[in-house]
DRENKE-515323 format. One record per residue (C-alpha): residue number from 1; residue in three letters; x, z, y. Coordinates in pm, whole numbers, plus 50000, padded with zeros to 5 digits. Layout:
! residues N
ATOM;NUM;ALA;X;Z;Y
...
! end
This chain:
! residues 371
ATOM;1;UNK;90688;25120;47209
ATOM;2;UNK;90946;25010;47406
ATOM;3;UNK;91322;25044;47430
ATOM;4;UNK;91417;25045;47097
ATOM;5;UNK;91731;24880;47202
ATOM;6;UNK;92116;24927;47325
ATOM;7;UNK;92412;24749;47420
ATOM;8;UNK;92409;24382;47580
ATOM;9;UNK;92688;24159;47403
ATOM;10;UNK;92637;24412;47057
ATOM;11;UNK;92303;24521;47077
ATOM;12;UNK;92100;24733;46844
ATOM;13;UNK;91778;24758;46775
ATOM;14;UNK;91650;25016;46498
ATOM;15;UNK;91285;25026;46367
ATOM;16;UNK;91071;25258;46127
ATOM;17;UNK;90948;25608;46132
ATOM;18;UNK;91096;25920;45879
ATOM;19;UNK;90759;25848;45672
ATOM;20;UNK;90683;25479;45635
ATOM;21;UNK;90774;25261;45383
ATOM;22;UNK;91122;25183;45557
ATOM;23;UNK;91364;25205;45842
ATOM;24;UNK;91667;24977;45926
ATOM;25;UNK;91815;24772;46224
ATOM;26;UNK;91892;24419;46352
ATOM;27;UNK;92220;24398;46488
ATOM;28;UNK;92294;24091;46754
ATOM;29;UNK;92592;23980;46861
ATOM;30;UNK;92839;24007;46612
ATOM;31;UNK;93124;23726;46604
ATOM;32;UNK;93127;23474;46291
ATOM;33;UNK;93374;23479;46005
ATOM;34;UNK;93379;23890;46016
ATOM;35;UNK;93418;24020;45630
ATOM;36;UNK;93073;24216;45554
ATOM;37;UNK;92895;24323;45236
ATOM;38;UNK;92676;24635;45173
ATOM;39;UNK;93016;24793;45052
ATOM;40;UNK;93114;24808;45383
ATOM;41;UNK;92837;24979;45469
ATOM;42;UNK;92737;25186;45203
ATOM;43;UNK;93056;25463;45269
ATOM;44;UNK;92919;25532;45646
ATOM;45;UNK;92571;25597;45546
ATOM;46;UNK;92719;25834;45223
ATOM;47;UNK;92845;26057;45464
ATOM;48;UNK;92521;26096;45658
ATOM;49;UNK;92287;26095;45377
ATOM;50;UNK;92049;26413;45332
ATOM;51;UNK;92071;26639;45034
ATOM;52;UNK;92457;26659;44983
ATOM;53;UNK;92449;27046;44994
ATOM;54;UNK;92257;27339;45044
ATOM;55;UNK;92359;27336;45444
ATOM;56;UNK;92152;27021;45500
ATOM;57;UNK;91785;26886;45407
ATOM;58;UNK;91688;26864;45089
ATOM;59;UNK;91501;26540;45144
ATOM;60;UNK;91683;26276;44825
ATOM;61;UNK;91761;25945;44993
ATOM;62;UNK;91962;25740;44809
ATOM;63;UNK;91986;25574;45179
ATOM;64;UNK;92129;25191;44962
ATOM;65;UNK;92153;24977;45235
ATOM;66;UNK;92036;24549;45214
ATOM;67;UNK;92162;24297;45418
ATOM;68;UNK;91854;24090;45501
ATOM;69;UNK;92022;23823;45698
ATOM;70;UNK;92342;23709;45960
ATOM;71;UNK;92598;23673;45678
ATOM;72;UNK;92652;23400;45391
ATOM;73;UNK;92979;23437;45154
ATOM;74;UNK;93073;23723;45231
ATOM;75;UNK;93114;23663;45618
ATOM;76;UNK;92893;23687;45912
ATOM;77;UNK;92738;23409;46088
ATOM;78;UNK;92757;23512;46402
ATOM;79;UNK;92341;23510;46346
ATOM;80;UNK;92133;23839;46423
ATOM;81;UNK;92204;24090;46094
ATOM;82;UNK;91917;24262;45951
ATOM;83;UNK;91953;24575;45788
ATOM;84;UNK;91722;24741;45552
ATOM;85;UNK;91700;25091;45386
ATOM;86;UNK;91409;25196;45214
ATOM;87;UNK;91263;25556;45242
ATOM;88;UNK;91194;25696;44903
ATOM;89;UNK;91143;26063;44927
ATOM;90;UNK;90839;26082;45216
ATOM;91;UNK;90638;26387;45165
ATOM;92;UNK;90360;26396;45427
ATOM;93;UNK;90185;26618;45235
ATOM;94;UNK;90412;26935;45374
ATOM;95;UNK;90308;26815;45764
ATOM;96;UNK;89947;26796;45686
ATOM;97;UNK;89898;27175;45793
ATOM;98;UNK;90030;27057;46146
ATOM;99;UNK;89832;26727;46208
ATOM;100;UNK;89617;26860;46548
ATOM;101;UNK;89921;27149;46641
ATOM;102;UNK;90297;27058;46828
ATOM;103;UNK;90574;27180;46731
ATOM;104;UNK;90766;27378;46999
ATOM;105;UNK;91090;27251;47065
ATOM;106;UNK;90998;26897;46857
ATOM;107;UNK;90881;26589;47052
ATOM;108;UNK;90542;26610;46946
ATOM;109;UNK;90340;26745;47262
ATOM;110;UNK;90559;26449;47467
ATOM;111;UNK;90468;26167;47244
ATOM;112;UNK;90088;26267;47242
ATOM;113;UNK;90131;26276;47632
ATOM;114;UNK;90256;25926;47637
ATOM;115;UNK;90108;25736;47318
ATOM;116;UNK;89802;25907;47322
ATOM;117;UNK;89816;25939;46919
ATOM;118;UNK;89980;26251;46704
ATOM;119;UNK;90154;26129;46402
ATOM;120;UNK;90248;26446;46230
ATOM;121;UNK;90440;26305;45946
ATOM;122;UNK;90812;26424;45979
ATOM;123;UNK;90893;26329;46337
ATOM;124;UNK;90811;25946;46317
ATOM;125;UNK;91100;25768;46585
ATOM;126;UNK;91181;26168;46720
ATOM;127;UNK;91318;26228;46331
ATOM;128;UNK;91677;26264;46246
ATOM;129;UNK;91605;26018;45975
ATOM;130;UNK;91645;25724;46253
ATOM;131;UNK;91986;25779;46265
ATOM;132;UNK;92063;25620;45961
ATOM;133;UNK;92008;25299;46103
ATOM;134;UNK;92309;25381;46360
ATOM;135;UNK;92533;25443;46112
ATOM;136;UNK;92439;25133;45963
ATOM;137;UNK;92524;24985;46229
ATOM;138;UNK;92843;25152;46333
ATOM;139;UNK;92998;25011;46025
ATOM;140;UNK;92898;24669;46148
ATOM;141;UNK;93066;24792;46489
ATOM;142;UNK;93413;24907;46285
ATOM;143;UNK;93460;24548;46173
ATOM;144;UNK;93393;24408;46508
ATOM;145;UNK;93668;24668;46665
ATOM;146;UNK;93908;24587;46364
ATOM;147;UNK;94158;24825;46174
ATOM;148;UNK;94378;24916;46514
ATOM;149;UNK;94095;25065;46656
ATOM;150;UNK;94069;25490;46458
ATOM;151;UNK;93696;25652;46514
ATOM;152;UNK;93720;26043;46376
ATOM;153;UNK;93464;26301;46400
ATOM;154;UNK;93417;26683;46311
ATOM;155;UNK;93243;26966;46380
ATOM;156;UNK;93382;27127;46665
ATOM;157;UNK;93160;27460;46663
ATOM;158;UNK;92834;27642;46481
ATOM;159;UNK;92653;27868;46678
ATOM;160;UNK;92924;28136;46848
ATOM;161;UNK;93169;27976;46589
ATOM;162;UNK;93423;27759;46729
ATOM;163;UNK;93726;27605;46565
ATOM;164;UNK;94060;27640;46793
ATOM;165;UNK;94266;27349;46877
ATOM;166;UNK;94583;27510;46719
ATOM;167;UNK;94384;27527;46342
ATOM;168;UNK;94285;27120;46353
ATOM;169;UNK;94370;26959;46111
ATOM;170;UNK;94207;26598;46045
ATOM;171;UNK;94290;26642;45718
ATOM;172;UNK;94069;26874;45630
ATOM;173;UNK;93741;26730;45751
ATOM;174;UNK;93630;26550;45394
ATOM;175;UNK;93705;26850;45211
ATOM;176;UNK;93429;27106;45296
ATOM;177;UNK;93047;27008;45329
ATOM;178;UNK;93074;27095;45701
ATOM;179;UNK;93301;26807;45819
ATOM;180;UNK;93489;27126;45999
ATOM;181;UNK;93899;27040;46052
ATOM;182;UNK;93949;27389;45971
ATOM;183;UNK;93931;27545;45618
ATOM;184;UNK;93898;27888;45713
ATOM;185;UNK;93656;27812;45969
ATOM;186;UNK;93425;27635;45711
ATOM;187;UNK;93433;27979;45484
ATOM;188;UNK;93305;28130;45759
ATOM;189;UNK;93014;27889;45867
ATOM;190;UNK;92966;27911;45474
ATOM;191;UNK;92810;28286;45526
ATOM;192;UNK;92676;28233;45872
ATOM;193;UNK;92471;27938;45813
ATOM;194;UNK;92340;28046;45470
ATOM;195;UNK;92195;28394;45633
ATOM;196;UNK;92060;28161;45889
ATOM;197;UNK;91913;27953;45609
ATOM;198;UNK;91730;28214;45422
ATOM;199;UNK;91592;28378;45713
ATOM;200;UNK;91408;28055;45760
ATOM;201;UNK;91586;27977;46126
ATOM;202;UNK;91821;27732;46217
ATOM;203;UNK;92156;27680;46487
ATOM;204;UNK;92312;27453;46719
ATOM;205;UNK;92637;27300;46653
ATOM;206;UNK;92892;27068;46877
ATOM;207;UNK;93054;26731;46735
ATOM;208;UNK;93370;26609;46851
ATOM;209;UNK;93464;26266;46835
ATOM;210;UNK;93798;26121;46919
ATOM;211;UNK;93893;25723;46941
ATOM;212;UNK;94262;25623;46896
ATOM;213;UNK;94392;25230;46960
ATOM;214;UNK;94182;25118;47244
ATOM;215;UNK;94435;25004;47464
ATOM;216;UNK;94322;25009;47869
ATOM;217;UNK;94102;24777;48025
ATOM;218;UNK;93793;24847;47830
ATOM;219;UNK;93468;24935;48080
ATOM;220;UNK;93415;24847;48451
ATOM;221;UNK;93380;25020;48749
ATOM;222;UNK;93012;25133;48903
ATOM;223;UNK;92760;25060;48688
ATOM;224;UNK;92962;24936;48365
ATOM;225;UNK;93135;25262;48349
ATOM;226;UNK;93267;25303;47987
ATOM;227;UNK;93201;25685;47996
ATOM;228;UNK;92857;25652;48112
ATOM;229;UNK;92790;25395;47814
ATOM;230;UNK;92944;25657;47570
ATOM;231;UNK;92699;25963;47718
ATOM;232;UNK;92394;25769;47708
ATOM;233;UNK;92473;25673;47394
ATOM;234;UNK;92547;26057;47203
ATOM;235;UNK;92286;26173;47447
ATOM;236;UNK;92046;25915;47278
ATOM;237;UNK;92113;26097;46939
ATOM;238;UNK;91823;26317;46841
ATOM;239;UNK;91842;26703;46931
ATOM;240;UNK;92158;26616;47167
ATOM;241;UNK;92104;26825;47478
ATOM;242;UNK;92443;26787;47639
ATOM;243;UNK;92795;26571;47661
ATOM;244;UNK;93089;26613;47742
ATOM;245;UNK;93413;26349;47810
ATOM;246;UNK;93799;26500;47792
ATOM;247;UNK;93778;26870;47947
ATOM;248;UNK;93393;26805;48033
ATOM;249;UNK;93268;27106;48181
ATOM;250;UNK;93614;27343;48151
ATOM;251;UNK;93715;27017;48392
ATOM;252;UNK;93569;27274;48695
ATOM;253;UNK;93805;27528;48642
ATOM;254;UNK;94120;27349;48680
ATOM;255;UNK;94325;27306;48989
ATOM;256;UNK;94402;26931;49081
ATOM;257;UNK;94750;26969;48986
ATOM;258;UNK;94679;27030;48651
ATOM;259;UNK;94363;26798;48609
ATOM;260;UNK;94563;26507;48709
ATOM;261;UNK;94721;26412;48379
ATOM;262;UNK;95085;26272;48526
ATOM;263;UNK;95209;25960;48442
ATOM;264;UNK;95596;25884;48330
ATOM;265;UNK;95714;25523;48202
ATOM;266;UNK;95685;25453;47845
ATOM;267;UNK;95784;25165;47646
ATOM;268;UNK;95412;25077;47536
ATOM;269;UNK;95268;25170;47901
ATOM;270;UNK;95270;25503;48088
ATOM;271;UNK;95323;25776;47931
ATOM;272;UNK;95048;26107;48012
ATOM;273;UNK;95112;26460;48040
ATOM;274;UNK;94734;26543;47942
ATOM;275;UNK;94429;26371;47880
ATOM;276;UNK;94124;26593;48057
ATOM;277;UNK;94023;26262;48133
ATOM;278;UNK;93941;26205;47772
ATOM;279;UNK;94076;25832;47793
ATOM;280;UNK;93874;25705;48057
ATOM;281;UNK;94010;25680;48458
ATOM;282;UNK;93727;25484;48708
ATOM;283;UNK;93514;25430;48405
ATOM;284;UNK;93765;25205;48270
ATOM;285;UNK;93966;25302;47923
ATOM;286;UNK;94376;25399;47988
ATOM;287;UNK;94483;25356;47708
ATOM;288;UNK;94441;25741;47610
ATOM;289;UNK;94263;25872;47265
ATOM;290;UNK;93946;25903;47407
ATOM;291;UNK;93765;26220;47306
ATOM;292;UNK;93374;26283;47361
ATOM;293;UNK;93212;26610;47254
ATOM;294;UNK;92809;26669;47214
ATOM;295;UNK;92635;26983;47189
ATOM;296;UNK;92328;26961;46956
ATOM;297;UNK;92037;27195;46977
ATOM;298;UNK;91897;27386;46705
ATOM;299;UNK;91646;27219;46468
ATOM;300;UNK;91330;27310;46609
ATOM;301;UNK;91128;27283;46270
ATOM;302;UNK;91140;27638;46107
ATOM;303;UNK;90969;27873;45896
ATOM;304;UNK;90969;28167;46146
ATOM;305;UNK;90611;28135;46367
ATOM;306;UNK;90619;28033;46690
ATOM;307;UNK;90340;27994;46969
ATOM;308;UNK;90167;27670;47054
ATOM;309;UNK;89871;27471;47152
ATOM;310;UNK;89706;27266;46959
ATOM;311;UNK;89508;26907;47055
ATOM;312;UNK;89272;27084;47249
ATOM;313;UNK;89465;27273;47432
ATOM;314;UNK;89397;27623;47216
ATOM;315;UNK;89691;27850;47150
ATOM;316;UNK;89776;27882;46775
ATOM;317;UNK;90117;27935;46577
ATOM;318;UNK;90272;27692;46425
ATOM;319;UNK;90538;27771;46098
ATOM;320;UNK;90670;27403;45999
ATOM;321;UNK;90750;27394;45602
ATOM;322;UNK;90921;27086;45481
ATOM;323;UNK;91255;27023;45430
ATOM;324;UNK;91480;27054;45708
ATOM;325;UNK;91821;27074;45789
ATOM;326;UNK;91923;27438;45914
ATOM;327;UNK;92244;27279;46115
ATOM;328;UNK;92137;26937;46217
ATOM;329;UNK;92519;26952;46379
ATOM;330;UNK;92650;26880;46034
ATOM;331;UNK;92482;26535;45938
ATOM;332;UNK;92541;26430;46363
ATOM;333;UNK;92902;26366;46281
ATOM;334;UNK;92879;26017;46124
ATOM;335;UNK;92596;25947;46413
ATOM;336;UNK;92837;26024;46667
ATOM;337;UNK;93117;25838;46498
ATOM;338;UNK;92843;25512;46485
ATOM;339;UNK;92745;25533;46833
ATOM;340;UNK;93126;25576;46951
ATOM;341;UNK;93181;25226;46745
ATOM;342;UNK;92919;25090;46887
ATOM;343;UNK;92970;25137;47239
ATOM;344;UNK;93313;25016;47205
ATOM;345;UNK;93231;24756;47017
ATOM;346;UNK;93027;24602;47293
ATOM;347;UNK;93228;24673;47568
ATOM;348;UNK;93539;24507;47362
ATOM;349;UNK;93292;24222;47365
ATOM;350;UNK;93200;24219;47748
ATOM;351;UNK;93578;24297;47835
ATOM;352;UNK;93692;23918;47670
ATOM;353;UNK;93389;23789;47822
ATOM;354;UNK;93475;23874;48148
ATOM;355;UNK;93852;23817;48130
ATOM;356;UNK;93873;23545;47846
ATOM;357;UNK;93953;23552;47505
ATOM;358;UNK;94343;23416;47585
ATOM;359;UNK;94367;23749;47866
ATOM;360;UNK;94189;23954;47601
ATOM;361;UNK;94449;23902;47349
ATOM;362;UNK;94742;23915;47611
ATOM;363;UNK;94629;24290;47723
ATOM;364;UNK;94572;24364;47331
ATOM;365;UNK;94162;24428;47338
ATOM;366;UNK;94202;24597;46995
ATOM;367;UNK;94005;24373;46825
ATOM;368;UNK;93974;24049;46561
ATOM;369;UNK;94112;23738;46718
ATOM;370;UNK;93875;23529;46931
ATOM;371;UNK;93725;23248;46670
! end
């Protein structure tokens, strides 16, 4: 199976299925002398780990994360870094009932088309449980973009349920099991999603994801477009069926004179009226927060039957037990944080490799100093 792989100066590659023995990631490209220990890591993957709460799969991963290799005191070695997290709650067993059927809505029917073999045990590569190895590393990412450089993520809406801009509140994000920046909002998810819960169905959910400190310069015009490196990335996310940069879509309704986000002089750069643009002008970073949104679908494994074929090519119905997550919106958050830091991350790299480490630190790249 190919392309496993993404980025080009920080580039990822993840390995292992939901049910195997492990999953984890080798991460090349990181500069020497960075601080790193699992500690680093460990808080990231917390976040995303399943069976916090009732609103998320009950699968128990401990989801303790190993540095293999690529560091030595404390510090990376500017070597490829191999990360490693075991998988210690597989339970085939509950997919065995689906072994010759797809799933509607899952990835199985499009992997049999192209592999020619059905693995039925929890989604293999096409499992949320991949995503792990992103936020993984995304926290190696965050040490590459340094302390001046702000990733923040929440849940931006559940189903018809949409937090406002005037009720955001960062703030608030840690303290509900929804990462919602709205308090009264999560009360009502609270209801919504558990009636969606016991009813054995599931929703769709978008994640909002806003960057602070990248200063402009960042990305490249044509085909090294910073904003088309940040939608392929959330769009790579599994169950992600749409993105959106700055107004995204609601960018079709304005008028020109008020998508144009004036500039006035400002002490630290120009100043903006707006940012539809969500931070990014030619595919190049201005200096703007940069804000991405992503709209995930619902999870398609659920206990409510739903018509299929199986190997053969007979119609049958399929009800998938197991444990699932009802909102897979909820866990996304960290994901899309890690991919954000990622992206960024390499294009900080390929931005002083173009320009040179002295220009880099001249414009303020956002990042460690060159070694």
């Amino acid at each position: 199976m190919s392309h496993n792989s993404f980025g080009q100066l920080f580039r990822v590659t993840t390995w292992g299925e939901s049910h195997g023995p492990a999953i984890g990631c080798v991460i090349d490209g990181a500069p020497p002398l960075l601080a790193l220990s699992e500690s680093d890591i460990q808080p990231w993957l917390d976040r995303r780990r399943p069976g916090t709460s009732r609103f998320v799969t009950q699968r128990q991963e401990a989801d303790q994360v190993r540095i293999l290799s690529g560091t030595y005191e404390g510090q990376t070695t500017g070597t490829p870094i191999s990360l490693l997290i075991e998988n210690e709650d597989q339970r085939s067993k509950d997919y065995s009932a689906i072994a010759d059927t797809f799933r509607p809505g899952h990835a199985d029917y499009a992997y049999h088309a192209k592999y020619g073999i059905r693995d039925p045990r929890g989604g293999g590569r096409a499992s949320a449980r991949e995503t792990a190895c992103r936020v993984a590393a995304g926290a190696v990412a965050r040490k590459v973009l340094g302390d001046g450089i702000v990733i923040r993520g929440a849940l931006r809406q559940i189903g018809e349920h949409r937090v406002s801009d005037e009720n955001w509140d960062w703030e608030a994000v840690g303290g509900n099991a929804f990462n919602c920046p709205d308090p009264a909002m999560a009360a009502v998810w609270e209801g919504y999603l558990d009636d969606i819960r016991k009813a054995g169905s599931s929703i769709g959910a978008v994640v909002e994801v806003h960057v602070s400190g990248v200063p402009a310069g960042w990305g490249a015009p044509v085909h090294g477009k910073l904003d088309t490196d940040l939608a392929a990335g959330m769009m790579s996310i599994n169950a992600v069926k749409g993105v959106e940069i700055g107004a995204g879509f609601a960018a079709a309704e304005l008028r020109g004179e008020d998508g144009a986000d004036e500039m006035s002089p400002g002490n630290d750069g120009p100043k903006f009226s707006a940012n539809n643009n969500g931070g990014v002008l030619g595919g190049i970073s201005s200096g703007q927060d940069i804000v991405v949104r992503f709209a995930v679908k619902p999870t398609s494994s659920i206990l409510i039957p739903r018509q299929s074929i199986d190997k053969s090519g007979a119609a049958t119905e399929v009800v998938t037990k197991g444990r699932h997550d009802p909102c897979v919106g909820i866990r996304a958050v960290p994901v899309g944080e890690a991919m954000m830091a990622c992206v960024l991350a390499d294009h900080m790299l390929r931005h002083r490799a173009q320009v040179g480490a002295q220009a880099a630190a001249q414009i303020g790249d956002g990042g460690p100093p060159a070694s």
